[in-house]
C-alpha positions in Angstrom: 0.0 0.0 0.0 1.1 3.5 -0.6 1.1 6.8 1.6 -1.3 8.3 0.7 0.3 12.1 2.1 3.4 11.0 -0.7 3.9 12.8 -3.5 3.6 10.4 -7.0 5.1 11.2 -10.1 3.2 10.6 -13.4 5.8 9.3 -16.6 5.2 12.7 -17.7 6.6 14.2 -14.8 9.8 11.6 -15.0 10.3 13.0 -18.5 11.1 16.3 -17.2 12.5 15.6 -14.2 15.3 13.7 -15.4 15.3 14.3 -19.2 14.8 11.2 -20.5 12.2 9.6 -23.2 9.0 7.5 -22.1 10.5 4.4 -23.5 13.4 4.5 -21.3 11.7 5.1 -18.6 9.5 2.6 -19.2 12.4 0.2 -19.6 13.8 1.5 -16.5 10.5 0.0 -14.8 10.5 -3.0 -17.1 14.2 -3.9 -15.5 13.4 -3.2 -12.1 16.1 0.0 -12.2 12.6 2.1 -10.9 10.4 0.7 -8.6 6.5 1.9 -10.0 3.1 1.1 -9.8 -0.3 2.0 -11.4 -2.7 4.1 -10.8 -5.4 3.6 -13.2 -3.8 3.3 -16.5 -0.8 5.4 -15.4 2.2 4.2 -13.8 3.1 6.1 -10.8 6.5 7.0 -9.2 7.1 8.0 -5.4 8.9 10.4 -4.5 11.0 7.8 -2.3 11.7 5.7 -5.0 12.5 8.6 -7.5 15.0 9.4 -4.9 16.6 6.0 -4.5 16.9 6.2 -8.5 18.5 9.0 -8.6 20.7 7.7 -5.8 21.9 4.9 -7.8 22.7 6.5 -11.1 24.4 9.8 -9.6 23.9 10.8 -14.0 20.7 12.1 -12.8 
């Protein structure tokens, strides 16, 4: 289950936030690099695991 106080990110905001295409980031979800879930039809990033990504490839 997720907080529900947690900010999500939609793959729209992941495109901006760290510059890269949909299809990589859905390959980043495919490969386990990004931990996401859906909402819906929409995959979802928390904030916690947009920080652990961005922990583990310093790039971004």
């Amino acid at each position: 289950m997720h907080n529900e106080t947690e900010n999500h990110y939609t793959l729209s905001d992941l495109i901006d936030i760290l510059g890269v295409a949909r299809r990589t980031l859905l390959k980043y979800i495919k490969q386990g690099k990004l931990r996401a879930f859906k909402l819906g039809n929409q995959w979802r990033v928390t904030e916690a695991e947009l920080n652990k990504f961005k922990e583990k490839n310093s790039n971004y």
